[in-house]
Backbone as CSV, one residue per row, in Angstrom:
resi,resn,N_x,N_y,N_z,CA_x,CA_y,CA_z,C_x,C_y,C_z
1,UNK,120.955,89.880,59.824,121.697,88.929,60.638,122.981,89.560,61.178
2,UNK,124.132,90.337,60.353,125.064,90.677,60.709,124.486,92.302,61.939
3,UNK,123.750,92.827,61.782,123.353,93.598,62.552,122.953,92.874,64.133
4,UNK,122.120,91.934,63.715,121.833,91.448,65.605,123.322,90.987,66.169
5,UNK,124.138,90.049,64.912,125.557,89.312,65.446,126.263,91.085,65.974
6,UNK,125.957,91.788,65.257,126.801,92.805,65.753,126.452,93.542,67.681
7,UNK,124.831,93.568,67.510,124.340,93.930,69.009,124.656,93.078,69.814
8,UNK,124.489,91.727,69.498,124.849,90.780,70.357,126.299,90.629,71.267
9,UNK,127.147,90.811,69.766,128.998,91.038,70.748,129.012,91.931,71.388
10,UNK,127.959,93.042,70.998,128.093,94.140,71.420,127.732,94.395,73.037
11,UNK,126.927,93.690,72.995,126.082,93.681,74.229,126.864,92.363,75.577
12,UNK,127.344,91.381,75.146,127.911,90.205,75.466,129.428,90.908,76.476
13,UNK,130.292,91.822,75.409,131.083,92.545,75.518,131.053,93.740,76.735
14,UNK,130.112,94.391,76.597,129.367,95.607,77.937,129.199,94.625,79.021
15,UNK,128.447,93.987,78.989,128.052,92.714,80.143,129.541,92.467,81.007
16,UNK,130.060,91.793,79.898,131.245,91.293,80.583,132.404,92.293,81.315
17,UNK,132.027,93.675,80.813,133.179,95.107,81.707,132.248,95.101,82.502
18,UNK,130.738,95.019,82.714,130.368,95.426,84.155,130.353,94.624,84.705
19,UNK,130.325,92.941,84.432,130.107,91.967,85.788,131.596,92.670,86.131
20,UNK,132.773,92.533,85.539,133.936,92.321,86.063,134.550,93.670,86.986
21,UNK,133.703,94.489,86.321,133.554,95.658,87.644,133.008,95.695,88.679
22,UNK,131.871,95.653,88.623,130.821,95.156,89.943,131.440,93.932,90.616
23,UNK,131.817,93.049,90.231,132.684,92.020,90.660,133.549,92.313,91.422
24,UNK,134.453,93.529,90.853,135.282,93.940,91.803,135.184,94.722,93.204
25,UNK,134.353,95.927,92.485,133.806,96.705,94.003,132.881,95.643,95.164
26,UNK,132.403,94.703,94.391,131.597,93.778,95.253,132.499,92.990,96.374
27,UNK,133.331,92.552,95.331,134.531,91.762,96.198,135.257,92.416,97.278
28,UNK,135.605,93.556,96.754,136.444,94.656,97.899,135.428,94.843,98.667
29,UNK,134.190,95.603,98.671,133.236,96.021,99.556,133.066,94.978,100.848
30,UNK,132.661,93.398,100.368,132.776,92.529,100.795,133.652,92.056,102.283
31,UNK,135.060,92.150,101.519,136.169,91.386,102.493,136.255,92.510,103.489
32,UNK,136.693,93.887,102.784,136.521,95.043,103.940,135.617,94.938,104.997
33,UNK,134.475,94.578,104.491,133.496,94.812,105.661,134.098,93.434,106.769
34,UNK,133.809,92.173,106.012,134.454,90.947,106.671,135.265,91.231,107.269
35,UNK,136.474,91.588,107.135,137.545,91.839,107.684,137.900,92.567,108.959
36,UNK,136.185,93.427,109.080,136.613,94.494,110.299,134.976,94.099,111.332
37,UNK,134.281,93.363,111.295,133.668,92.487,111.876,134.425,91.127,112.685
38,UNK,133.366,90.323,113.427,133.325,89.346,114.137,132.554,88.241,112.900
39,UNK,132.791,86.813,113.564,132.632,85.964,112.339,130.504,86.086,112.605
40,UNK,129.970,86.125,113.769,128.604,86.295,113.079,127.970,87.264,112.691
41,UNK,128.592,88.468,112.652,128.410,89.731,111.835,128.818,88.816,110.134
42,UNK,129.793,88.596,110.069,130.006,88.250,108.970,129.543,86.830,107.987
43,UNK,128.560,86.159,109.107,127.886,85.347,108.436,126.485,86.017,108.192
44,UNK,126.106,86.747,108.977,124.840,87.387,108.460,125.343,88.187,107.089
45,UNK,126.506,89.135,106.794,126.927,89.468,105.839,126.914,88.676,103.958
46,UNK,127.173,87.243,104.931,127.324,86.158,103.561,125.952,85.859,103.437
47,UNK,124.471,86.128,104.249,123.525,84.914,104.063,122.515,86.503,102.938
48,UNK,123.130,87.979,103.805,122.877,89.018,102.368,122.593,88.769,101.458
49,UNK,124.127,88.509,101.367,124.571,88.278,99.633,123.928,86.993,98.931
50,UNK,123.643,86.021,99.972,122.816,84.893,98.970,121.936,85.925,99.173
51,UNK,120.661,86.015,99.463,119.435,86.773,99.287,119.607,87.797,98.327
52,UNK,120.815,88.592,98.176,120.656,89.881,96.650,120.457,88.786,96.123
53,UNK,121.427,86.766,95.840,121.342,86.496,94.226,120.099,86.381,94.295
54,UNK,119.492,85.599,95.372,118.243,84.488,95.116,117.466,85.998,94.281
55,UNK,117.050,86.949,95.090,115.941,88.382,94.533,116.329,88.742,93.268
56,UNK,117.633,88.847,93.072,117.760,89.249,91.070,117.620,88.063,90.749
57,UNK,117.532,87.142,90.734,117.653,85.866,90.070,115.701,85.454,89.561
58,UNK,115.271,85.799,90.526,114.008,86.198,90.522,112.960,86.778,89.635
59,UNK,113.750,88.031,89.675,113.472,89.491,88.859,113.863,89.045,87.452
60,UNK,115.362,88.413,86.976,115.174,88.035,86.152,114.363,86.969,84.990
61,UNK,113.778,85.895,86.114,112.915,84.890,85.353,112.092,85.013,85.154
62,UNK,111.367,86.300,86.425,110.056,87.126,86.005,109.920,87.766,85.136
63,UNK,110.673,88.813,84.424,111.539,89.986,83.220,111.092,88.510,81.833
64,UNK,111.851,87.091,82.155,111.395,86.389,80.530,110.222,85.661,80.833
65,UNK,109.676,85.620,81.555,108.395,84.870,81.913,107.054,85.610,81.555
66,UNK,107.327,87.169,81.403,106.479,87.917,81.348,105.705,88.318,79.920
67,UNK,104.952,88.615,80.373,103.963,89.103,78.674,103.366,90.772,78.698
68,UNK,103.934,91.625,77.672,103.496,92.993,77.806,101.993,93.421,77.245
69,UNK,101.296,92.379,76.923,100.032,92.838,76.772,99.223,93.420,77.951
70,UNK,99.194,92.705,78.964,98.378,93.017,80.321,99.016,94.639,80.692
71,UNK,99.890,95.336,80.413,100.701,96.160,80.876,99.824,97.300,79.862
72,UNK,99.254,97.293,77.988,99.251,98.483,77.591,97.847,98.945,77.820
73,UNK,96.866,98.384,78.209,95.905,98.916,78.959,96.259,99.972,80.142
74,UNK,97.027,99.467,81.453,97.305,100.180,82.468,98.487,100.989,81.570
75,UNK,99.213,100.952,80.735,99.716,102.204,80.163,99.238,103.380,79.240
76,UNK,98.014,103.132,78.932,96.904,103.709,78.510,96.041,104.680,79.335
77,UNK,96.005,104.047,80.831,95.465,104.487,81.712,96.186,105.541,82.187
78,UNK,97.845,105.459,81.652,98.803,106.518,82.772,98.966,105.683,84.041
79,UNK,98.987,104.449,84.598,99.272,103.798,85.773,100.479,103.769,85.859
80,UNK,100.789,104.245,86.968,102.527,104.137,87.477,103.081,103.326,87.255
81,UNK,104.318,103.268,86.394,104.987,102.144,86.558,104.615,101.250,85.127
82,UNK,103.857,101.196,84.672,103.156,100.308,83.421,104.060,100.779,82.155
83,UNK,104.306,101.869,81.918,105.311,101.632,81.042,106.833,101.189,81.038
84,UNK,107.271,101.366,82.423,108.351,101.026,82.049,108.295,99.393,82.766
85,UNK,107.105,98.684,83.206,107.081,96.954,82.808,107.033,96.518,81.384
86,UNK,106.526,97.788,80.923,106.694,97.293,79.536,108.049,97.281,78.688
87,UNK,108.531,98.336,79.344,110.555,97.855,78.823,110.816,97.293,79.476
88,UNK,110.513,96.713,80.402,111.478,95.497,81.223,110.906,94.063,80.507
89,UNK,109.762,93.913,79.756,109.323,92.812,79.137,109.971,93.183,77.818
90,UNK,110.063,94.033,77.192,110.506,94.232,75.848,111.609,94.150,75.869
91,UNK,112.832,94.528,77.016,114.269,94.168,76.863,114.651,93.010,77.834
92,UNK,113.882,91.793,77.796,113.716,90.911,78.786,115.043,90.147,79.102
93,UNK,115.521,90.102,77.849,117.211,89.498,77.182,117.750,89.842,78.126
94,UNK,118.078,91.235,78.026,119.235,91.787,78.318,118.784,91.898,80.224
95,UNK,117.469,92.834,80.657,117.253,92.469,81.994,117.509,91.019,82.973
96,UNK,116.994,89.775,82.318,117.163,88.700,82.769,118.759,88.394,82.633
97,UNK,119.325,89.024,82.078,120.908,88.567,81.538,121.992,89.374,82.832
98,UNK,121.312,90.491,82.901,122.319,91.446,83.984,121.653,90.979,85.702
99,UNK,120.643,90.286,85.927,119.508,89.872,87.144,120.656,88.881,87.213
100,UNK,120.104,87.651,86.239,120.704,86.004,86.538,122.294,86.013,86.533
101,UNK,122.574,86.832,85.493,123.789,86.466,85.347,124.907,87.077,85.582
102,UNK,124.585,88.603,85.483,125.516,89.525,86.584,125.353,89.334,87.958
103,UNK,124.327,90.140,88.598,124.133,90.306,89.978,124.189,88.547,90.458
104,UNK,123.355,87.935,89.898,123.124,86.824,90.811,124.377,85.910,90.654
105,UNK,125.167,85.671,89.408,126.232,85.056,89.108,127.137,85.659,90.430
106,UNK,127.734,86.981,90.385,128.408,87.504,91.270,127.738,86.984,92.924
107,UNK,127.095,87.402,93.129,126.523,86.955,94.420,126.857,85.914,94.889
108,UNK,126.751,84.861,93.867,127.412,83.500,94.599,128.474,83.155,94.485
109,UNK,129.482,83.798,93.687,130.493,83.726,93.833,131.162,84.220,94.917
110,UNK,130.974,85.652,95.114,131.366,86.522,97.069,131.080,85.229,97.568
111,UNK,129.624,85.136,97.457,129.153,84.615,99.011,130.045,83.222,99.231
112,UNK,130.449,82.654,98.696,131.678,81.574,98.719,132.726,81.791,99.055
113,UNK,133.388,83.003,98.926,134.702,83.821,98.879,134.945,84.187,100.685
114,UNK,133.155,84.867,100.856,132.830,85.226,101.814,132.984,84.821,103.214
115,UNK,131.844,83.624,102.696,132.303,82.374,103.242,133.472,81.940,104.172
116,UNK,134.061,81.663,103.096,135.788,81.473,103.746,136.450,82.385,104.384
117,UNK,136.041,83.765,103.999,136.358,84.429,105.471,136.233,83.959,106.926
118,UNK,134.680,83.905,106.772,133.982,83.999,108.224,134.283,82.427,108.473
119,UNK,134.525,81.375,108.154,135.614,80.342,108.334,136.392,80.576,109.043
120,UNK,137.322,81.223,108.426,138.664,81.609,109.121,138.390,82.259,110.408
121,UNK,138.303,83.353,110.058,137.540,84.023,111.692,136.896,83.141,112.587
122,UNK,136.140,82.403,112.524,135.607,81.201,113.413,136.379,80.580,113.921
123,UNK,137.724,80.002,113.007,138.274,78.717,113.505,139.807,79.521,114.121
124,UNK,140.161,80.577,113.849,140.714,81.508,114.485,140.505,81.808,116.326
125,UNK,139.028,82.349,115.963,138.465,82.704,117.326,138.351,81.361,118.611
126,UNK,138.091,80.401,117.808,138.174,79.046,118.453,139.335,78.291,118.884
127,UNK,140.306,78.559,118.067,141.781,78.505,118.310,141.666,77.266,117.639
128,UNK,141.290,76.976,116.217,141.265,75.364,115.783,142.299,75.371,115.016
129,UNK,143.332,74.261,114.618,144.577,74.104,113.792,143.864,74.018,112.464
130,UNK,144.695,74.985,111.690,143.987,74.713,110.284,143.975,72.942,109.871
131,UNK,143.047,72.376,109.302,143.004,71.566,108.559,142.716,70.236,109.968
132,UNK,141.935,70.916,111.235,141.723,69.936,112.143,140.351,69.726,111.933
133,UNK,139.691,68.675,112.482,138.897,67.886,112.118,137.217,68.791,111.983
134,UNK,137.805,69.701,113.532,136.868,70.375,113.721,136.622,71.631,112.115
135,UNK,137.581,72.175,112.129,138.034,73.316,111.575,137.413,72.634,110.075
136,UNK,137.584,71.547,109.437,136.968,70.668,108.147,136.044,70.721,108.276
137,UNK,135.126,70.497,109.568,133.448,69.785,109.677,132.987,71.864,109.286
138,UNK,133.192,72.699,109.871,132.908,73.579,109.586,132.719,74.189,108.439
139,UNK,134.081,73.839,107.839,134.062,74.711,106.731,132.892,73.375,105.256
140,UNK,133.131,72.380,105.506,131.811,71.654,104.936,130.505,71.829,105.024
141,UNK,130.458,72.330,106.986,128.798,72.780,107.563,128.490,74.099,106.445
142,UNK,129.159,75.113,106.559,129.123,76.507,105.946,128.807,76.070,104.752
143,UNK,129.849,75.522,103.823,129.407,75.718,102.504,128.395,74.890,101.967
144,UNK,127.779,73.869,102.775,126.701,72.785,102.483,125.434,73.922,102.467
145,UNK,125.343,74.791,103.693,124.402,75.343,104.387,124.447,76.418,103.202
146,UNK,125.214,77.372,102.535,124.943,78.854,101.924,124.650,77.933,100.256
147,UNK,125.107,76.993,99.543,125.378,76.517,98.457,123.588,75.915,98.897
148,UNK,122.765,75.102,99.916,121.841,74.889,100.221,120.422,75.621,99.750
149,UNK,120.741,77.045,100.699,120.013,78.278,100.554,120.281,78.830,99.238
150,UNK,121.262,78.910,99.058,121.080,79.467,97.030,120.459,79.227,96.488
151,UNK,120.624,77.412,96.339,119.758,76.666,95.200,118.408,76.993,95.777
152,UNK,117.995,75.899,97.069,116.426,76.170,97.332,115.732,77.666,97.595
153,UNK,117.088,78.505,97.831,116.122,80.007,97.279,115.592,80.534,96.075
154,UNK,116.463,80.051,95.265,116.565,79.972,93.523,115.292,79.590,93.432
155,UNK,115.461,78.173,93.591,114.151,77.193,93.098,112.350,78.028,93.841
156,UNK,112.747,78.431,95.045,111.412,78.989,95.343,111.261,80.317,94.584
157,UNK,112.443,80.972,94.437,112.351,82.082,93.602,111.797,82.455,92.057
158,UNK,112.223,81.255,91.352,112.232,80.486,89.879,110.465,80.511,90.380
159,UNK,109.597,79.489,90.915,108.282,79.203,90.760,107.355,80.764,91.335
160,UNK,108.133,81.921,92.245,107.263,82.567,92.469,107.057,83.280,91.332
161,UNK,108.792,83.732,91.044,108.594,84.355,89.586,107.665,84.106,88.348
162,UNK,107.381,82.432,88.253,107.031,82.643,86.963,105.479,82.650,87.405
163,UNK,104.923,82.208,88.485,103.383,82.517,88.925,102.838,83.931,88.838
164,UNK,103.785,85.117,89.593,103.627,85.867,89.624,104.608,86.947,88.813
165,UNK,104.997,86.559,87.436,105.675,87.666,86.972,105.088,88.877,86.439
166,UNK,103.487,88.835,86.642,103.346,90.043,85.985,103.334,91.550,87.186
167,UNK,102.723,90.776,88.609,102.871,91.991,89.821,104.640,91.763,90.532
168,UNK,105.644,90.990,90.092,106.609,91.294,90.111,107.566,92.326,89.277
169,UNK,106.711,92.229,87.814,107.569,93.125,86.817,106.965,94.734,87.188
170,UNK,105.329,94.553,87.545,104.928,96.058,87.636,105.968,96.443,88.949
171,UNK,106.175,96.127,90.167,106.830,96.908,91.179,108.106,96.904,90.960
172,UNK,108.764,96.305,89.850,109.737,96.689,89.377,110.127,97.786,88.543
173,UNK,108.513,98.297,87.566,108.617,99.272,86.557,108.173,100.137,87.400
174,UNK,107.278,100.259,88.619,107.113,101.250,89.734,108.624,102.056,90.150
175,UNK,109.498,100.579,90.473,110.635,101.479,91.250,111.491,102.360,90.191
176,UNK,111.817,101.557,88.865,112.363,102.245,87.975,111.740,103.162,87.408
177,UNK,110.874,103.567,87.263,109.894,104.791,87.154,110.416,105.816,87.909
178,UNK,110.197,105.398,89.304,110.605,106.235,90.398,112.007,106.631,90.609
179,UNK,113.209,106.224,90.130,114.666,106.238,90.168,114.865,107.251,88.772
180,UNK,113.787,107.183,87.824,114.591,107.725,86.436,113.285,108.962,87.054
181,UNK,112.405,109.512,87.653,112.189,110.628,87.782,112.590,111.564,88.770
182,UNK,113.016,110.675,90.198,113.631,111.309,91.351,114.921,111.559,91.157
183,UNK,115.789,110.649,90.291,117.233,110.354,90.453,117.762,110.756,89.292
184,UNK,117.027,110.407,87.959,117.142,111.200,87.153,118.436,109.739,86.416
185,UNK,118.087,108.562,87.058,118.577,107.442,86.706,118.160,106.275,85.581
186,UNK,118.471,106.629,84.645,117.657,105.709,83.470,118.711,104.143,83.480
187,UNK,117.422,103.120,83.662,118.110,101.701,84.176,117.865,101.004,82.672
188,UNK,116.764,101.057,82.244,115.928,100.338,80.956,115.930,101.678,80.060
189,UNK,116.203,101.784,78.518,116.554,103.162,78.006,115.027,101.678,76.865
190,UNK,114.071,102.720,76.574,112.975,101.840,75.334,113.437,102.195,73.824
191,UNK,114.218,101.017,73.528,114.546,101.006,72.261,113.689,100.203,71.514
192,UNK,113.467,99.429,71.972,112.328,98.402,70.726,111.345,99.141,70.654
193,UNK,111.123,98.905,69.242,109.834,99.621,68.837,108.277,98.430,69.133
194,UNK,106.971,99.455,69.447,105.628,98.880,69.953,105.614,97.663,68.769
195,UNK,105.180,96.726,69.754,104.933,95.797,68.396,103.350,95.756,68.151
């Protein structure tokens, strides 16, 4: 018990230095770009960033939805990619945890942040007085419309995932396959032992 309580802070702890890093370069990356654009450059910019959450958000429900039996046959076979679906099902925790709750947590947070950029820039370019009627209906249209697309991307995302999590997790263990032999980038390190 004191061993998992220990991985657990342990892990809870790592999580929380990289959202708040990625958080940051995300955020800067973000406004910079906003900042040196026009406001529909920069709404296509914000409707991005919903689409990274909705796709990790995805990846992650697929990652706990999944079952590694179907996988040790085709890892038996040597099929691309089949072993490492099988660490993405075996460390499903922690994958679904950095998908939903890093990347995709962050995502909607920018894209709100974002948001209010390309607001401003709009009601700027329009010459609207802050806090005029017009300049309100907008910034309500925007955030009804991206807070809209999140959820119902989520939600279509949530049912493809769990229909199809097992040819979602393989082209996931395809690409990470392909990143830790080209790139020499290890994303999933297989610590659990075969059960």
């Amino acid at each position: 018990m004191n061993s998992f309580l220990h991985k657990t802070i342990k892990w809870s702890v790592t999580i929380a230095v990289i959202t708040g890093v990625l958080a940051a370069i995300f955020s800067l990356l973000s406004t910079s770009i906003l900042n040196q654009v026009n406001w529909t450059v920069g709404l296509i910019v914000v409707l991005m960033i919903v689409v990274i959450g909705v796709f990790f958000d995805m990846l992650g429900i697929a990652a706990a939805a999944g079952e590694e039996k179907p996988f040790h046959a085709m890892a038996a076979k040597k099929v691309y990619g089949a072993k490492y679906a099988i660490r993405i099902v075996r460390n499903a925790d922690r994958f679904a945890s950095f998908c939903n709750d890093v990347i995709g947590d962050i995502a909607g947070i920018i894209s709100g942040a974002a948001a209010a950029i390309v607001i401003i820039q709009l009601a700027n370019e329009l010459q609207l007085g802050q806090g005029s009627l017009i300049e309100s209906s907008i910034n309500i249209g925007l955030t009804s419309l991206i807070a809209a697309l999140t959820v119902g991307g989520k939600a279509m995302g949530k049912s493809l995932a769990i229909t199809f999590s097992k040819d979602i997790i393989f082209r996931v263990g395809k690409t990470l396959q392909f990143l830790e032999e080209k790139l020499h980038l290890v994303i999933i390190k297989d610590t659990k032992k075969t059960k």
